[in-house]
C-alpha positions as a Markdown table, in Angstrom:
| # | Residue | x | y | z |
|---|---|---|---|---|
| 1 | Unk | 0.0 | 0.0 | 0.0 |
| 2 | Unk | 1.5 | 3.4 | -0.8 |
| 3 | Unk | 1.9 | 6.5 | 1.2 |
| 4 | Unk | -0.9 | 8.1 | -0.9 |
| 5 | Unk | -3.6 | 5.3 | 0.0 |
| 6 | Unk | -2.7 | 5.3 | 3.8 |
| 7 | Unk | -3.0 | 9.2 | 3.8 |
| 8 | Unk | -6.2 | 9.2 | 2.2 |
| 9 | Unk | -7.9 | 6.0 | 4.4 |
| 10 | Unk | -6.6 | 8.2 | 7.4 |
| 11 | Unk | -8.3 | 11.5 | 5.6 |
| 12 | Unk | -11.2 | 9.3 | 5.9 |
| 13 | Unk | -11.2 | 7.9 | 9.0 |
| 14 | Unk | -10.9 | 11.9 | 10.4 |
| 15 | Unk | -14.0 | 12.8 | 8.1 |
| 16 | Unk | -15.6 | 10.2 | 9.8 |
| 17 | Unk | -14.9 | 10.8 | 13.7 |
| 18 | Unk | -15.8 | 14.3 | 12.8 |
| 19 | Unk | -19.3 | 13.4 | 11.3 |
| 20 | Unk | -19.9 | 11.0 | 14.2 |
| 21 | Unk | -19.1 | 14.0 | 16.8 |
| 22 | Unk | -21.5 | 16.4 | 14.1 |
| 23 | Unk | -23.6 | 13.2 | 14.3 |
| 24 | Unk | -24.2 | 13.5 | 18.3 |
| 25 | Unk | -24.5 | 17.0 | 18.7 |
| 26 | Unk | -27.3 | 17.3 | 16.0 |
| 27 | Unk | -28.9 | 14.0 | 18.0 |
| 28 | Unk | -28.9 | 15.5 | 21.6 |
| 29 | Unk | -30.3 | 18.8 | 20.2 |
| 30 | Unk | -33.2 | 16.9 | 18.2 |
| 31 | Unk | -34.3 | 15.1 | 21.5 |
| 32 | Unk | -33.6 | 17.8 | 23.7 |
| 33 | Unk | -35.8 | 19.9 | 21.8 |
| 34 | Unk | -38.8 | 16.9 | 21.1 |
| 35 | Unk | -38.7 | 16.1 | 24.8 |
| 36 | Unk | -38.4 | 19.9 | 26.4 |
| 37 | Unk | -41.3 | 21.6 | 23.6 |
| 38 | Unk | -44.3 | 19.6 | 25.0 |
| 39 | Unk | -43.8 | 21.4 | 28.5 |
| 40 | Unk | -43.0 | 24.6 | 27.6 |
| 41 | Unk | -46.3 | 24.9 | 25.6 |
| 42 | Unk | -48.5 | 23.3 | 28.4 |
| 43 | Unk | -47.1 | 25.7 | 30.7 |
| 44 | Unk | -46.7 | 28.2 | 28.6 |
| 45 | Unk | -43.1 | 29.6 | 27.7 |
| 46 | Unk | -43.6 | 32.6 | 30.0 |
| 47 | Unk | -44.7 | 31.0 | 33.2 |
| 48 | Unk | -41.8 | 29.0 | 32.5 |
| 49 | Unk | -39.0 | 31.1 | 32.2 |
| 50 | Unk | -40.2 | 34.0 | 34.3 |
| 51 | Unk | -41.9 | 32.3 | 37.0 |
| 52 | Unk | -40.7 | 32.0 | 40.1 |
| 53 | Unk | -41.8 | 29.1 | 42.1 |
| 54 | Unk | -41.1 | 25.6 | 41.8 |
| 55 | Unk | -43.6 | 22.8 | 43.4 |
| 56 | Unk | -43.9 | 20.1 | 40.7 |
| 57 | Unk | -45.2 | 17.6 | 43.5 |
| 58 | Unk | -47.7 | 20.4 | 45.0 |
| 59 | Unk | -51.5 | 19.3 | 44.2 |
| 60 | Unk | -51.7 | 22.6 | 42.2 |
| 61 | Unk | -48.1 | 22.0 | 40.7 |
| 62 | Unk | -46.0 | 25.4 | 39.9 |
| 63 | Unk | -43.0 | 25.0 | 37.2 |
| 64 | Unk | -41.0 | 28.2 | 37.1 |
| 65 | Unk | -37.6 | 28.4 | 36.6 |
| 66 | Unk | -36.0 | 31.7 | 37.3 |
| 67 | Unk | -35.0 | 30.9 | 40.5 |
| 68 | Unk | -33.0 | 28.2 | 38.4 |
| 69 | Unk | -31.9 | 30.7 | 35.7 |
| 70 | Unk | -31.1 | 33.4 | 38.1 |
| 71 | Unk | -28.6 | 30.7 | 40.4 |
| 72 | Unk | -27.2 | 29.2 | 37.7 |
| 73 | Unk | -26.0 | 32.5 | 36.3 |
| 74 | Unk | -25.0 | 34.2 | 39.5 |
| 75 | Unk | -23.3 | 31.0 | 40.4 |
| 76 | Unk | -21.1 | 30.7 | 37.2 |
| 77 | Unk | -20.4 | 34.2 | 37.1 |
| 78 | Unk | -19.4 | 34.3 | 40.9 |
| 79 | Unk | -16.8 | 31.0 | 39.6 |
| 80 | Unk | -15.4 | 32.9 | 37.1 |
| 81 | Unk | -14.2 | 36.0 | 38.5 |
| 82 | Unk | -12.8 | 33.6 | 41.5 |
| 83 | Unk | -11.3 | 31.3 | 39.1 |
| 84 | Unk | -10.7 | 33.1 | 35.6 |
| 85 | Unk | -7.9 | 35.5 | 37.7 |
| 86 | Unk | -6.3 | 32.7 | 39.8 |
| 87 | Unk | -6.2 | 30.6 | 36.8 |
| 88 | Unk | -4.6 | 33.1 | 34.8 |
| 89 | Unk | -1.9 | 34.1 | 36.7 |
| 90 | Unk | -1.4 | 30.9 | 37.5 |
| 91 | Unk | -1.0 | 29.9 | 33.9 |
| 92 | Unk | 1.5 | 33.0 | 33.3 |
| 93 | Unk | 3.8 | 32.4 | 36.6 |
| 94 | Unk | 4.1 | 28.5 | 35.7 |
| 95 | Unk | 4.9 | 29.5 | 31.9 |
| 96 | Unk | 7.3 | 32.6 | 32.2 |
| 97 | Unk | 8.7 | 32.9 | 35.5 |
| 98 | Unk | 8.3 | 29.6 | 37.5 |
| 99 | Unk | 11.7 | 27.8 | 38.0 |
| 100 | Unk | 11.4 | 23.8 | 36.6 |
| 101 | Unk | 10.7 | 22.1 | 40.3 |
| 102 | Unk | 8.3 | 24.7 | 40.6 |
| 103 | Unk | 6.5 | 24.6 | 37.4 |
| 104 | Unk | 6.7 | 20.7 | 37.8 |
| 105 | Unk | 4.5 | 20.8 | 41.2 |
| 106 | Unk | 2.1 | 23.1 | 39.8 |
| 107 | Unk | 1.4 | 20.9 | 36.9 |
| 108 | Unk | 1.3 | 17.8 | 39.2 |
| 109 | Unk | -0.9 | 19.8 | 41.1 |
| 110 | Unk | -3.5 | 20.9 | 38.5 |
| 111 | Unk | -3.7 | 17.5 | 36.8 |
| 112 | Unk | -4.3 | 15.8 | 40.1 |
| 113 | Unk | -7.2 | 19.3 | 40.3 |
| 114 | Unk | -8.2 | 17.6 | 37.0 |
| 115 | Unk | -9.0 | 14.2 | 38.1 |
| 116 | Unk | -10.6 | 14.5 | 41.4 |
| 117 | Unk | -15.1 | 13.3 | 40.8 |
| 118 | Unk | -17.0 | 15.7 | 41.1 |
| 119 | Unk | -18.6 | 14.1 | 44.4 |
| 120 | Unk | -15.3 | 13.9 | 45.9 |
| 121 | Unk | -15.3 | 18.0 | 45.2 |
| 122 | Unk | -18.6 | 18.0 | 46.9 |
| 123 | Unk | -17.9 | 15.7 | 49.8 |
| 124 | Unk | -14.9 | 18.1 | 50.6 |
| 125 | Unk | -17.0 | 20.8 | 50.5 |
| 126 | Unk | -19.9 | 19.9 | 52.7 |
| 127 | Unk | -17.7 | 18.4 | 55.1 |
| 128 | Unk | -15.4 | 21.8 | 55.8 |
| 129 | Unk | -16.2 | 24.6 | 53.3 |
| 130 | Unk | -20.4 | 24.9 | 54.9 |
| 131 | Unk | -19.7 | 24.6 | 58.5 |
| 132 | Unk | -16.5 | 26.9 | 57.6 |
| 133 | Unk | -19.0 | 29.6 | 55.9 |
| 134 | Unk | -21.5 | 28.7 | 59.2 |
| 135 | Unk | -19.1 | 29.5 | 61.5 |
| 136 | Unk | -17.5 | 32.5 | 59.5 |
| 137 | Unk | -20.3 | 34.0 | 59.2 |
| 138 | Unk | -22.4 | 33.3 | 62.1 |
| 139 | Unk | -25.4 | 31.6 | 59.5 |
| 140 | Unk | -27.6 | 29.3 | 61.0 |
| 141 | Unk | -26.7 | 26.8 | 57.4 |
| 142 | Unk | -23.4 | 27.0 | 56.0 |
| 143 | Unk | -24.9 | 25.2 | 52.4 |
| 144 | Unk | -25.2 | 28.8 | 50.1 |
| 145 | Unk | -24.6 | 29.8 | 47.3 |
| 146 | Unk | -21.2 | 31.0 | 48.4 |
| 147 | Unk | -20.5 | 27.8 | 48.8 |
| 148 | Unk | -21.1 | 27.1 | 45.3 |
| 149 | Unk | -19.3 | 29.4 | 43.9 |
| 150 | Unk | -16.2 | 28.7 | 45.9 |
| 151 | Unk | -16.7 | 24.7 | 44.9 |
| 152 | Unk | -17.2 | 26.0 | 41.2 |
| 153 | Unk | -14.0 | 28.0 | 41.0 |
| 154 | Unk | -11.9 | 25.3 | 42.2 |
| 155 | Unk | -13.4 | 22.6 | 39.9 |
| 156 | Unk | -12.9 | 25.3 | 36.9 |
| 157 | Unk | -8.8 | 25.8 | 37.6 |
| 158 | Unk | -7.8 | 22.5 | 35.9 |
| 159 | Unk | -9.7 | 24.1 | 32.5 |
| 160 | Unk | -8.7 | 27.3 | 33.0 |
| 161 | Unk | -5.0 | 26.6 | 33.7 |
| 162 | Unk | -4.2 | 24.2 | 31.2 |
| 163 | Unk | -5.4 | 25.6 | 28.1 |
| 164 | Unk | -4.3 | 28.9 | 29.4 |
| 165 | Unk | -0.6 | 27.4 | 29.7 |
| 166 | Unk | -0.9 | 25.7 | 26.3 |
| 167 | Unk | -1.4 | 29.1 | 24.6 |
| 168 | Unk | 0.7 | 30.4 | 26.3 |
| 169 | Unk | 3.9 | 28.2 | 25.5 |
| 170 | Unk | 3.0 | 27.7 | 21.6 |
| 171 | Unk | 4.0 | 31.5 | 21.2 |
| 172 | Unk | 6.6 | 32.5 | 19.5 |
| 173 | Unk | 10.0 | 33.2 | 21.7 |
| 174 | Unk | 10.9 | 35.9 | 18.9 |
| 175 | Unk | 7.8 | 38.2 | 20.0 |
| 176 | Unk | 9.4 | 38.0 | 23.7 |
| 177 | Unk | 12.9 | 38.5 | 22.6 |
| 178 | Unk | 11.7 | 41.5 | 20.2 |
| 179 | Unk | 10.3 | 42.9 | 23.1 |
| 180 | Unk | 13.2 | 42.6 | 25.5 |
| 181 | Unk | 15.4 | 43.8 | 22.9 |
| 182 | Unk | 13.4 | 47.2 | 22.8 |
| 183 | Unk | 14.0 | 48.3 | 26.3 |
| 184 | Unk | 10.5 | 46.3 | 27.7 |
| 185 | Unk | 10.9 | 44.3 | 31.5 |
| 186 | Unk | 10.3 | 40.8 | 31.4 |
| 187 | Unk | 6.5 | 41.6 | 33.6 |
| 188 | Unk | 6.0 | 44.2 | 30.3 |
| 189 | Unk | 6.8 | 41.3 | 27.5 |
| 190 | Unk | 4.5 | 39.2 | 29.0 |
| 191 | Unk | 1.7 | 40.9 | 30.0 |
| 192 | Unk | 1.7 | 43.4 | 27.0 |
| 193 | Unk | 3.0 | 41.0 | 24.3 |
| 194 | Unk | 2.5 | 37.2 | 25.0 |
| 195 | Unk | -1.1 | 37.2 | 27.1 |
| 196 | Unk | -2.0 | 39.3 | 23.8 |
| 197 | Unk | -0.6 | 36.5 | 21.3 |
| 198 | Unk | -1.9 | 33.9 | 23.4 |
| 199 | Unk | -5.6 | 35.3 | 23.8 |
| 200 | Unk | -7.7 | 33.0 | 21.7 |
| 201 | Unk | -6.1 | 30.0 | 23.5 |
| 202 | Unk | -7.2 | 32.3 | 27.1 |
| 203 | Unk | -10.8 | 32.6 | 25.8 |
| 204 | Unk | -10.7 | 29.3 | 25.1 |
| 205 | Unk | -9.8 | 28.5 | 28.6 |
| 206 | Unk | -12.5 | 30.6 | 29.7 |
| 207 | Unk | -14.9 | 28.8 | 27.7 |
| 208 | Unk | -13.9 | 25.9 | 28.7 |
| 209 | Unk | -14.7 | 27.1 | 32.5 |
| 210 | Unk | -17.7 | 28.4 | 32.3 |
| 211 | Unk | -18.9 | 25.4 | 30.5 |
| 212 | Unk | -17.2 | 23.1 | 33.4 |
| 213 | Unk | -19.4 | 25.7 | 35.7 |
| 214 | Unk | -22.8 | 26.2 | 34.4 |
| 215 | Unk | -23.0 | 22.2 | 34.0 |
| 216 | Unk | -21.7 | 20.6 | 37.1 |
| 217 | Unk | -24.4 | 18.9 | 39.5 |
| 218 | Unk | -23.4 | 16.6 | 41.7 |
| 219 | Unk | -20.6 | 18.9 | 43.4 |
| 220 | Unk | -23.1 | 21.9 | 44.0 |
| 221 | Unk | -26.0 | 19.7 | 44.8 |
| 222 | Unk | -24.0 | 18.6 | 47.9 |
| 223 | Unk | -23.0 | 21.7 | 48.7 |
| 224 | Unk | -25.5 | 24.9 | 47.6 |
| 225 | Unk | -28.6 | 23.4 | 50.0 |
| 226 | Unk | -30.5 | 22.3 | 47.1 |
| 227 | Unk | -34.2 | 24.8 | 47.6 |
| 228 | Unk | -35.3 | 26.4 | 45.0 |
| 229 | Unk | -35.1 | 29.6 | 46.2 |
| 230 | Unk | -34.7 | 33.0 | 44.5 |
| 231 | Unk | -30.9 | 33.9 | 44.7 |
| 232 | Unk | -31.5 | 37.2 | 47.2 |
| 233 | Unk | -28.1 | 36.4 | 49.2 |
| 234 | Unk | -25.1 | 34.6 | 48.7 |
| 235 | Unk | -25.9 | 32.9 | 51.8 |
| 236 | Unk | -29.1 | 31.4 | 50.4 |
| 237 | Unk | -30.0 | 27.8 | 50.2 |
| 238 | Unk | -30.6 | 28.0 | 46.4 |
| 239 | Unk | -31.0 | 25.0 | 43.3 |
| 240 | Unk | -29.0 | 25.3 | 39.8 |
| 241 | Unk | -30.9 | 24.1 | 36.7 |
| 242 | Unk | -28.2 | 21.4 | 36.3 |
| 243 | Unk | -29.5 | 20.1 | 40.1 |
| 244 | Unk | -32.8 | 21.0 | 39.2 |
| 245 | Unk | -32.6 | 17.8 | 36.8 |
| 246 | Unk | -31.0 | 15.5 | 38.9 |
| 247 | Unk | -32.2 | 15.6 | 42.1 |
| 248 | Unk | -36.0 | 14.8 | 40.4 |
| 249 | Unk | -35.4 | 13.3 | 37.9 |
| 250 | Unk | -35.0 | 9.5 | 39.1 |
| 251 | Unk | -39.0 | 10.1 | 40.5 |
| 252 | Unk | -40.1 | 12.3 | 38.1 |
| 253 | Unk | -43.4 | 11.4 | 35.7 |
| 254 | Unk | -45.9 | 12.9 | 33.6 |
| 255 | Unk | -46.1 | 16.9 | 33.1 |
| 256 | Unk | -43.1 | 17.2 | 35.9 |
| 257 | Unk | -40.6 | 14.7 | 33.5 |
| 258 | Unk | -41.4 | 16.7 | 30.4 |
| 259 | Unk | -40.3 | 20.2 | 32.6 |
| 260 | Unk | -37.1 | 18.8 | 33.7 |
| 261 | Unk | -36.4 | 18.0 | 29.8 |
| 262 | Unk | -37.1 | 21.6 | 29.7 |
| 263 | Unk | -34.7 | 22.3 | 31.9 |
| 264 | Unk | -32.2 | 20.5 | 30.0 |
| 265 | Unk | -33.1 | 22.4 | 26.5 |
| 266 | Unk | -32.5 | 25.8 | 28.6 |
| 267 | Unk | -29.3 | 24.8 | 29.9 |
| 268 | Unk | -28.0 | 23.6 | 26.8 |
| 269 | Unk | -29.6 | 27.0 | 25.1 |
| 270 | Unk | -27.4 | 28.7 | 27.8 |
| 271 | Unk | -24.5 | 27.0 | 26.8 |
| 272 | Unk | -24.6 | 27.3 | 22.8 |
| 273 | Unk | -25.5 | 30.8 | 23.2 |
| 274 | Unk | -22.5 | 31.3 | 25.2 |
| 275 | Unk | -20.1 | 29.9 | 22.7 |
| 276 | Unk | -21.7 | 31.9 | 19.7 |
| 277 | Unk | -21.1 | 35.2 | 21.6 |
| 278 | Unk | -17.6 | 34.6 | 22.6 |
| 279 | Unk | -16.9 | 32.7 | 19.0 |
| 280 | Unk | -18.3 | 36.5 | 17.5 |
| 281 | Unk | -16.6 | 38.6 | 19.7 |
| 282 | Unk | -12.8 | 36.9 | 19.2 |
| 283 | Unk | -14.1 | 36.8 | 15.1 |
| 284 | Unk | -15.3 | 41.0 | 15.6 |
| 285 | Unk | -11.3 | 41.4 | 17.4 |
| 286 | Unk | -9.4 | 40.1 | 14.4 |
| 287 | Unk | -11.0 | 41.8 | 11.9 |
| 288 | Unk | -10.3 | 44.9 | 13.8 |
């Protein structure tokens, strides 16, 4: 077999992972959307979205979700500014100015970040970070959405330091040495001239973090008190969508089981529309 047959059946084998991963997407959407549609037009889309009390077990059941929407958001959005600047810097010290040993046990350390369950996240959490936040803050229950959001930024660093480093290292030493050789300190080259060169990689990274955020359950079922409450405090018992699924889910039936698929085709709006905005605002920065 020659070189030119083995490169093309490889050729192929590519086309077809990628068609299989095309092919999953387009399924999850389709069922999302077949399964979620029936509930949202029995309840009607805005009693849904902008309602905001949950009792699907109540004899006059209630399904809105903007206690949902509104945790989910404030609880991702608390993770990233908690974990988008530790990761960061983190990323830039391990790739510019960290000695070997050193960048060596920070890798270590992040890849062990990376491979910790999620219930092993939340198990930690319960166990010292809520009666920490009870006793901190003189709360009669420690399970809040601060405790979320601290649980959320940890379990982003992995993402957020990884890819960051990646982009990081791929660029070019002759932008750095340019920079150096024009009178710039080493902080001023890699701040003002690598982060720069290395910010699609960063965004990336961020991406990567919220979605790691805005989708975890198990962690921040354990941890955030599970109630579906409206977010008024950080030191609220509150329930994210994600939760919102699984903690009814295994019980659910009827009308109930069609608004939890709901649930699902929000989150996953949440998600895509996420990635389209940063995808168009990294597309609107290079043509500028």
């Amino acid at each position: 077999m020659n070189r030119h047959k083995v490169e093309t059946i490889v050729h192929g084998i590519f086309l077809i992972m990628g068609l299989v991963t095309i092919a999953c997407v387009l399924m999850i959407t389709v069922y999302l959307i077949i399964a979620g549609i029936p509930a949202i037009k029995e309840i009607g889309l805005i009693d849904f979205l902008f309602g905001k009390e949950w009792a699907s077990t109540a004899a006059e059941p209630q399904f809105g979700i903007l206690p949902f929407i509104l945790t989910s958001i404030y609880g991702t959005a608390g993770a990233m500014v908690i974990g988008v600047p530790v990761g960061f810097m983190t990323a830039v010290f391990t790739a510019k100015v960290a000695p070997f040993r050193v960048r060596t046990i920070i890798e270590e350390a992040v890849s062990l970040l990376a491979g910790i369950p999620s219930v092993v996240y939340g198990l930690v959490g319960m166990l010292i970070l809520v009666p920490g936040i009870r006793k901190i803050f003189d709360i009669p229950d420690g399970a809040s959405l601060l405790a979320a959001i601290i649980v959320l930024a940890i379990m982003t660093l992995p993402s957020i330091v990884s890819v960051s480093l990646t982009a990081l290292e791929a660029v070019p030493k002759e932008y750095e040495e340019a920079s150096l050789a024009l009178g710039a300190t080493e902080i001023e080259t890699y701040f003002k001239v690598s982060v720069p060169a290395a910010k699609s990689g960063i965004a990336a990274a961020v991406v990567l973090g919220v979605g790691r955020a805005i989708g975890e359950a198990m962690a921040v079922m354990m941890v955030s008190g599970n109630a579906p409450n409206m977010p008024d405090s950080i030191f609220q018992s509150v329930r994210f969508l994600t939760t919102a699924v699984a903690s009814e889910m295994s019980y659910s039936s009827g009308l109930q089981r069609q608004a939890l698929f709901s649930i699902a085709l929000v989150l996953f709006l949440f998600i895509m529309m996420i990635n389209a905005a940063l995808n168009f605002l990294m597309k609107h920065d290079k043509e500028n």
